[in-house]
N, C-alpha and C positions, 0 to 999 in steps of 0.2 A: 212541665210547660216550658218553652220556649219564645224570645224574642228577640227577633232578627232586625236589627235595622236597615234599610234600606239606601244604600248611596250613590252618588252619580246620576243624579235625576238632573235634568238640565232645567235654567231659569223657567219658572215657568210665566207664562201668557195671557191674556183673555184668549177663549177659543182652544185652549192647548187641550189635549185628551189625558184627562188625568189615568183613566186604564189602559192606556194605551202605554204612558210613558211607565207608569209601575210595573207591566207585564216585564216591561223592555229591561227596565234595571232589575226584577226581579232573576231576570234569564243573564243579565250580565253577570251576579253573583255565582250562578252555576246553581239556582232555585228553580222550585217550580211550586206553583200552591196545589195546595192539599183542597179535599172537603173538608169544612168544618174549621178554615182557619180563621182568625180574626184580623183585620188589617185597621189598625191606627193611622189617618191621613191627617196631619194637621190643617187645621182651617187656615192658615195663610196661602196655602196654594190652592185652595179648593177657593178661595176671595177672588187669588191672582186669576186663573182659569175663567171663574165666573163674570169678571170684568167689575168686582165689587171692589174698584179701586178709585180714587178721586186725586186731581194734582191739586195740593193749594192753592196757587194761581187761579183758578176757577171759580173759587170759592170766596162769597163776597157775606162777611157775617155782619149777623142780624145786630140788633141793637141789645138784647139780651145776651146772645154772646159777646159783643165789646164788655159791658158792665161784667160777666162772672171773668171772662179773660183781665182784667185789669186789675180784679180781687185776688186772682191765682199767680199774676203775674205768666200769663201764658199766652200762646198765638192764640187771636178773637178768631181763627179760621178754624184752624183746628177744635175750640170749642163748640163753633159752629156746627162741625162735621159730627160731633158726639149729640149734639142736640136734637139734628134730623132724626137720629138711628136712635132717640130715644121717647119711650113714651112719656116718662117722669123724673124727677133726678129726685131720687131716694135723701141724697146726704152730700155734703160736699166741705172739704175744707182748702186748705192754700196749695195742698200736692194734687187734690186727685176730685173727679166726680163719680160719685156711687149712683147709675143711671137703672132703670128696669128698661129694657131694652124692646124693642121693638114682639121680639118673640117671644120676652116674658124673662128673660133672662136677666139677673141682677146682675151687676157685675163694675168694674171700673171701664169710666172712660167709652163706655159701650162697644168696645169690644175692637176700637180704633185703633189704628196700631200703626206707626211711622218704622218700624225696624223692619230687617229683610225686605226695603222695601226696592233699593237700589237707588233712593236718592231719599234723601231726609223732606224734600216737598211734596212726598209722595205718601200718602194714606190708605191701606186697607181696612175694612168692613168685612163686620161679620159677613156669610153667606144669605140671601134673603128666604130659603128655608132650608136648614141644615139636614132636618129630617130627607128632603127630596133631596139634599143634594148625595148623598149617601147611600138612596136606594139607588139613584143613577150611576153612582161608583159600582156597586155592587151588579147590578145587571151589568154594566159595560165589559168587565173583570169574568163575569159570568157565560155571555156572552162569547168574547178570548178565548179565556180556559177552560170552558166547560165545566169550571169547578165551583161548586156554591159556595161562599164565603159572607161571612161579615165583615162590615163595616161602621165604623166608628169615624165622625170627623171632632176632634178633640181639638181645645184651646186652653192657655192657662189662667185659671181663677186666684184671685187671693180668699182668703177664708176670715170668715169674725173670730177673734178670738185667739189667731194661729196667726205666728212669723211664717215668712214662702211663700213660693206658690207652687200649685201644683194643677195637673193638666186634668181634665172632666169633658166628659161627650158633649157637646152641644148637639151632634147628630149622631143619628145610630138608623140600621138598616139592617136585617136580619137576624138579629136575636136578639131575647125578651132585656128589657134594660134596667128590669130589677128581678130580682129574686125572693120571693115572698116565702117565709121561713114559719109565719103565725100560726099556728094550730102543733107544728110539729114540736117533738121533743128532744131538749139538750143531752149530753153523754152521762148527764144524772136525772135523765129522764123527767126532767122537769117541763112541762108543757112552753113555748115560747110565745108572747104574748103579743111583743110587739117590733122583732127583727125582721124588718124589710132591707134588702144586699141592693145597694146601687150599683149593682155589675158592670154597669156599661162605663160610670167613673172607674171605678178600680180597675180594670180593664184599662185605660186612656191614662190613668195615672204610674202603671205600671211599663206599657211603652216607652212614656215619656223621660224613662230613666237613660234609655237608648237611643232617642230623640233629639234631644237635646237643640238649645237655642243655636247652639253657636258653632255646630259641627254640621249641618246643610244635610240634617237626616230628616225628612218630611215623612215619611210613611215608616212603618213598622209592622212585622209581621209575627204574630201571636199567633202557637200551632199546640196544640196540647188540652187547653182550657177548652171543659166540655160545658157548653152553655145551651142556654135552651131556644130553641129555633122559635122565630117570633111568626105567629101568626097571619092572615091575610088581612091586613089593615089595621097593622099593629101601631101604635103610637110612635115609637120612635121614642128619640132621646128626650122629647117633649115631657113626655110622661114622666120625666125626672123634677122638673117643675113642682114645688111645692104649690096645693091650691092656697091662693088669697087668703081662704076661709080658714085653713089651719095653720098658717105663718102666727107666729105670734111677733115680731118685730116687723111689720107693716102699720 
């Protein structure tokens, strides 16, 4: 297996063609995509693109975000901004809010993000469906190259229990985004009871090695890993979502 990261993609925009400009840096590598490869697209450029961007300046917070800003010691705007993009705030202490986010996603700060932004007044937001926004990568790229491909639009989580972070699908678009292993048997033939493979994480966590925050690699290109092609109206990275009903810390 192989991955490639992709560099020399220019700022990107609201309105900007995200398979447009990966074709282009792909071809500037001396690349071309394969069938069956997997492309890692970070969510801050698929936010930027989408226009899921807000200036501070605009942004006039509620009277519940003054009160939790004032307890965090943080801009009442910016908590603002995590408050819309959330349904609930799961937990919160003096660094950070633990929010379940609009699409279901737990995660910090909801998913808000002031870096890569080109000016610190400036704020991205998750994508408003990652799932879609990733089958539309995927056609677009499709489309281009004639080549069927997955797509993955990945962000970085922190984990309970675990120092780091590390990077998980929020969207996925053409292949199955776990791997269900139950019934089958291990190398001592022992039947497997309850291994289900979140592929589409591990997948988005292994790019991410290549990716990196601070070297301007947004996409990544994964050629080798044979995964299983998703169905017609597959779920998406959604389906990665733990239900309510089996969380046990909810």
């Amino acid at each position: 297996m192989e991955i490639t990261g992709l560099t020399g993609l220019p700022e990107i925009s609201p309105g900007t063609s995200l398979p447009g400009e990966i074709l282009i840096a792909v071809k500037r590598q001396g690349l071309s995509l394969e069938n069956g490869d997997v492309l890692v697209v970070a969510q801050k450029i698929v936010s930027k693109a989408e226009g899921c961007v807000v200036s501070l300046a605009e942004v006039r917070a509620s009277a519940a975000a003054q009160r939790i800003a004032k307890d965090m010691r943080k801009d009442p705007r910016f908590i603002e901004v995590v408050l819309r993009e959330s349904k609930r705030v799961v937990r919160r202490d003096k660094r950070v809010l633990i929010v379940e986010t609009r699409h279901g996603l737990v995660c910090a700060n909801a998913g808000v993000d002031r870096s890569n932004t080109g000016t610190s007044e400036c704020l991205t937001m998750l994508p408003r469906d990652p799932d879609g926004s990733a089958r539309c990568i995927a056609a677009g790229l499709r489309r281009r190259s004639h080549k069927r491909v997955a797509v993955i639009i990945s962000d970085t989580f922190g984990r309970p229990w675990r120092l780091g972070l590390t990077n998980v699908a929020i969207g996925a678009a053409g292949l199955e985004v776990l791997r269900d292993l139950r019934g089958k048997r291990d190398a001592s033939g022992q039947r497997l009871r309850a291994t289900v493979l979140a592929v589409a994480d591990e997948l988005a966590s292994a790019a991410g090695l290549v990716m990196g925050k601070l070297t301007r690699v947004p996409v990544a290109v994964i050629r080798g890993y044979r995964y299983t092609r998703a169905g017609h109206g597959a779920g998406g990275a959604k389906d990665l979502i733990r239900p309510a009903g089996e969380d046990l810390f909810r």
